[in-house]
C-alpha positions, 0 to 999 in steps of 0.5 A, spaced: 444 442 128 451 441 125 451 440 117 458 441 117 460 435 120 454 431 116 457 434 110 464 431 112 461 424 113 456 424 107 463 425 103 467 419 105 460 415 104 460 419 097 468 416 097 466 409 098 460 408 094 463 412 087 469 407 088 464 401 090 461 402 083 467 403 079 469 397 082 462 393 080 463 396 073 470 394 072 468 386 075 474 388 080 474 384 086 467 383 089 470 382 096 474 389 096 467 393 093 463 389 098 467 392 104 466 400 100 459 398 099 459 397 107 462 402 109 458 407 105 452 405 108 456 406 115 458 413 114 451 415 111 448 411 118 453 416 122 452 422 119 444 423 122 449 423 129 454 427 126 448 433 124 445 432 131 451 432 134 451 425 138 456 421 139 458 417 133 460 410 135 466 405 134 462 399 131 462 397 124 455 394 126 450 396 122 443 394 126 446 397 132 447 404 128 440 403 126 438 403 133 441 409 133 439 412 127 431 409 127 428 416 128 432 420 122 430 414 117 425 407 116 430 401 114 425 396 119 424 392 112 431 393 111 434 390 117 436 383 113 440 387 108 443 391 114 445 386 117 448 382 110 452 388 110 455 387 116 458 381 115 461 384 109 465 388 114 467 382 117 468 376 113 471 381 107 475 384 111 481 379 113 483 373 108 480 366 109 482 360 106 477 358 101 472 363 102 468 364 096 467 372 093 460 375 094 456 374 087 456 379 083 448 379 082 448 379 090 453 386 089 448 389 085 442 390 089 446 392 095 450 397 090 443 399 088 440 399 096 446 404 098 445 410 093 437 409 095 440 410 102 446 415 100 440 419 096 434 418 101 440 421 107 442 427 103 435 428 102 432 427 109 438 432 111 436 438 106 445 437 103 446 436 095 449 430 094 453 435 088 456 439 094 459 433 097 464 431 090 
């Protein structure tokens, strides 16, 4: 077990997630707070690996990391949402032309989903979220 490594993890997950709500609150742009929101549920994803000192991969695919992860958590109901953040990553990444921002109604229940999944991580790996500020 490497709760260090976790650790680290867990608080660049924290990182994302606390700018994402920043973001939200101040209705900033939902492209930039839909991109921080991924990256908390990828950063939080890895850390099981990190704790089990397993590989961690080079993909921002969030249904292959739960592959990866299943046995540490259950998101089977939430591979839609898993892979609705994913796009994320993607689409709001790079610039498109004429591409609208994720509604605000839509950035709120993934904001919602990521700290359930950040706390239920953090729970499941015995590290309080407090230490990780």
């Amino acid at each position: 077990m490497n709760k260090v490594s976790a650790k680290e993890w867990l608080t660049k997950a924290w990182h994302n997630l606390s700018g994402a709500k920043l973001f939200y609150e101040a209705d900033h742009y939902s492209d930039v707070t839909a991109v921080e929101l991924h990256y908390t549920v990828e950063k939080s994803l890895k850390s099981f690996l990190a704790y089990n000192n397993q590989k961690i991969p080079k993909t921002h695919d969030l249904s292959e990391l739960y592959k990866q992860t299943y046995q540490f958590i259950d998101l089977h109901s939430d591979i839609d949402m898993l892979e609705k953040i994913t796009k994320y990553h993607i689409e709001e990444s790079y610039p498109a032309f004429d591409r609208a921002l994720p509604p605000r109604d839509e950035i709120k229940e993934v904001l919602d989903f990521a700290f359930d999944l950040f706390g239920r991580v953090c729970a499941l790996l015995d590290i309080d979220p407090k230490e990780l500020v």
